[in-house]
DSSP file (Angstrom, degrees, kcal/mol; ACC not computed):
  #  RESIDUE AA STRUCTURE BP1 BP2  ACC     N-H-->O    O-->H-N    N-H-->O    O-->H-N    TCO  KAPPA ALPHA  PHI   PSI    X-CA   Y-CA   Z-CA
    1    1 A X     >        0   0    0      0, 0.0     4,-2.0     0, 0.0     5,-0.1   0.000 360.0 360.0 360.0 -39.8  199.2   27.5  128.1
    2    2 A X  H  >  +     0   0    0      2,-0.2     4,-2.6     1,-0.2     5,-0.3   0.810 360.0  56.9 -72.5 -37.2  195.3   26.7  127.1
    3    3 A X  H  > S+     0   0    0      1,-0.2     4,-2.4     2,-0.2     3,-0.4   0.992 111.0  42.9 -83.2 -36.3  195.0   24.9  130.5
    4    4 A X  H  > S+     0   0    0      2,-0.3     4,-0.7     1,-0.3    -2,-0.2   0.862 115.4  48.1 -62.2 -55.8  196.2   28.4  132.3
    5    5 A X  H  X S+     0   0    0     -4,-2.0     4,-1.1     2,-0.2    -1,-0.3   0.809 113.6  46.8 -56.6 -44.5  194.0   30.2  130.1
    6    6 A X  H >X S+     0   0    0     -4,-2.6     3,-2.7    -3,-0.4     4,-1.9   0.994 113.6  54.9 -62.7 -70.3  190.7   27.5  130.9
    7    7 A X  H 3X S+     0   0    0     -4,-2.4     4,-1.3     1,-0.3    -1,-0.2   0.421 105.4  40.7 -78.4 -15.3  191.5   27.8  134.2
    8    8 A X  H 3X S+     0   0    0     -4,-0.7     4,-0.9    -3,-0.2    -1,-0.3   0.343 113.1  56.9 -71.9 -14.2  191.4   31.7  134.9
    9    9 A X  H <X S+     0   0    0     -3,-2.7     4,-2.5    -4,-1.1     5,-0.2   0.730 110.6  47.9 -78.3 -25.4  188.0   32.1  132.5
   10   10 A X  H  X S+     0   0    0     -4,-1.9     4,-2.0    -5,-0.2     5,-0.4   0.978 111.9  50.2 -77.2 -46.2  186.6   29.4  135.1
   11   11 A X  H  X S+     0   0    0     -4,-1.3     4,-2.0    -5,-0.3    -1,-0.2   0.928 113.2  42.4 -26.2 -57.6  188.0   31.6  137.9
   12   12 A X  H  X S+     0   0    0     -4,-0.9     4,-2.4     1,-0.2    -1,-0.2   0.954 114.8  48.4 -62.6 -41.2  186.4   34.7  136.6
   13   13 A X  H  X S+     0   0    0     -4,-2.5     4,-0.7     1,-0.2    -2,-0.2   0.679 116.6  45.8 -94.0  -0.9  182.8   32.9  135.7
   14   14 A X  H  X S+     0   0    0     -4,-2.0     4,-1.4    -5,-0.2    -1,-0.2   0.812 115.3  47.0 -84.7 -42.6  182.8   31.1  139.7
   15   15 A X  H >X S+     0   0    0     -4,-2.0     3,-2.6    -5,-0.4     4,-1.2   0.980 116.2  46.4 -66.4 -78.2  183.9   34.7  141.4
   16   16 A X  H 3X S+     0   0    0     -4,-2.4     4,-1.7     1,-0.3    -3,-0.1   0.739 119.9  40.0 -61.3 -40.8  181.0   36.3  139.2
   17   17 A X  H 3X S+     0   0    0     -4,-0.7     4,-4.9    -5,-0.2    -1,-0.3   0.803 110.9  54.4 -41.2 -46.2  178.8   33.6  140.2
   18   18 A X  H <X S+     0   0    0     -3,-2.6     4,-3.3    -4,-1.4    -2,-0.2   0.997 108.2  52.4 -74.5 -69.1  179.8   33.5  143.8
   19   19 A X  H  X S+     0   0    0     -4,-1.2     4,-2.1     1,-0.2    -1,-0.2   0.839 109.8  47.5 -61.3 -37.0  179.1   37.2  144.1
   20   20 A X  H  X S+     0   0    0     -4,-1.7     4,-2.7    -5,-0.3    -1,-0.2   0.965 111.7  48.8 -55.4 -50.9  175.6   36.8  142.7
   21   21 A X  H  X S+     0   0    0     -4,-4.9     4,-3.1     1,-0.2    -2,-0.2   0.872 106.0  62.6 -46.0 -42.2  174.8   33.8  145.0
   22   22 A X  H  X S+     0   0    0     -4,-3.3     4,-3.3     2,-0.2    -2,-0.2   0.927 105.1  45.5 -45.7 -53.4  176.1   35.9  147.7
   23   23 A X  H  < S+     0   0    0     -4,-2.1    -1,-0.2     2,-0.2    -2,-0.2   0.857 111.8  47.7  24.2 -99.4  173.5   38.1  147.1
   24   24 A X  H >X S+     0   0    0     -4,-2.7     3,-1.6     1,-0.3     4,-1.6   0.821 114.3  50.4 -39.3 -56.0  170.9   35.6  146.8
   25   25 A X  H >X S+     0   0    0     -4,-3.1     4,-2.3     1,-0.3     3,-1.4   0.935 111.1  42.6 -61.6 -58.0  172.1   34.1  149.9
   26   26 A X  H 3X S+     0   0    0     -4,-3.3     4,-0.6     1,-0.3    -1,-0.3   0.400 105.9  64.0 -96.4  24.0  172.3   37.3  152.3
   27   27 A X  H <> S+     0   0    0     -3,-1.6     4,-2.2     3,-0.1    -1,-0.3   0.495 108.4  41.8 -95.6   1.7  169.1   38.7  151.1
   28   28 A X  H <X S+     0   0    0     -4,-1.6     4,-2.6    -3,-1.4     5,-0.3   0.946 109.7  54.6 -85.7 -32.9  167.4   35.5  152.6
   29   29 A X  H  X S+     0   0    0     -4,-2.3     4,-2.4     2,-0.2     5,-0.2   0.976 115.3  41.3 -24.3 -74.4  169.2   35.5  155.5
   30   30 A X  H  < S+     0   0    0     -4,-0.6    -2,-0.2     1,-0.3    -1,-0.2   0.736 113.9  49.3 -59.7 -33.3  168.0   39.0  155.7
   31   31 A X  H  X>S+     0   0    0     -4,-2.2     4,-2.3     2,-0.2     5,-0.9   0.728 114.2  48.0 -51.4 -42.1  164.6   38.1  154.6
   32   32 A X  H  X5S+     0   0    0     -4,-2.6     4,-1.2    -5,-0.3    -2,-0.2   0.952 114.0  46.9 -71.3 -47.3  164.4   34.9  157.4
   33   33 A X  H  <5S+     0   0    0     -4,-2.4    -1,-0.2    -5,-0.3    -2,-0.2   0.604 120.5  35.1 -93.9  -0.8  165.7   37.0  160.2
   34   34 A X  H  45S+     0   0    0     -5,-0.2    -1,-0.2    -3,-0.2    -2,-0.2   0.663 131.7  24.6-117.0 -28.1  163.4   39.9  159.7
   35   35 A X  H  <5S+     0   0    0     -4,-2.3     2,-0.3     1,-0.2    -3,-0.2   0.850 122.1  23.0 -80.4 -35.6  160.0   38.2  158.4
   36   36 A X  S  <<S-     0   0    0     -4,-1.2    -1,-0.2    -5,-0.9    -2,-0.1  -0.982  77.1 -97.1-142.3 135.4  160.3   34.6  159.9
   37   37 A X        -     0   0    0     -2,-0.3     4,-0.3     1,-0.1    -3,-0.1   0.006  25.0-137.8 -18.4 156.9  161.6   32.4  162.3
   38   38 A X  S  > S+     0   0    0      2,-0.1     4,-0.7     3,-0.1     3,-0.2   0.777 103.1  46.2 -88.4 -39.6  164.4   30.6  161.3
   39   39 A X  H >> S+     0   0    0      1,-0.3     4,-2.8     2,-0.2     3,-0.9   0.956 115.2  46.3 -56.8 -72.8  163.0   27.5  163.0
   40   40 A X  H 3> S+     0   0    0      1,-0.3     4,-1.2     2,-0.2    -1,-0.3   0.711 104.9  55.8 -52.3 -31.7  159.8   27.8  161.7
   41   41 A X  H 3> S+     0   0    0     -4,-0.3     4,-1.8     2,-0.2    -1,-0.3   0.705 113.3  49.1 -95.4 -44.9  161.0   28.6  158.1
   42   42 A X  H <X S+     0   0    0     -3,-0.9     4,-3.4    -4,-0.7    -2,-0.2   0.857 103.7  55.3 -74.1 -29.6  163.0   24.9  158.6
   43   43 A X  H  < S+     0   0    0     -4,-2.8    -2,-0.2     2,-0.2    -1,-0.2   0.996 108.1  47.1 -64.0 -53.9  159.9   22.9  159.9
   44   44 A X  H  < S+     0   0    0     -4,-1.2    -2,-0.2     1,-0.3    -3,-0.1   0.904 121.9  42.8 -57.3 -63.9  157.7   24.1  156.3
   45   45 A X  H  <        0   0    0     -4,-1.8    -1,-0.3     1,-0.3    -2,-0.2   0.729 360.0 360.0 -30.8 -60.8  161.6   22.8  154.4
   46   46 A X     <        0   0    0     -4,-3.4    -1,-0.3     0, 0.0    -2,-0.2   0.475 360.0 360.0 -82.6 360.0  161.9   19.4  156.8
């Protein structure tokens, strides 16, 4: 019963995560594809 319980608070705090990272993720996306090259943006990274 306690592992059922661990494992649906880890559920909840990875979805709450995941939606924040989503976020994160598709404003840089949006940020790359409207400010910067994508290419160019990889060269600074590589």
């Amino acid at each position: 019963m306690v592992e059922l319980f661990v494992a649906f608070l880890a559920f909840l705090i990875v979805q709450k995560w995941g939606q924040i990272w989503g976020q994160k993720m598709n404003f840089m996306a949006y940020y790359c594809s409207n400010q910067i090259n994508l290419r160019r943006v990889l060269k600074i990274i590589l």
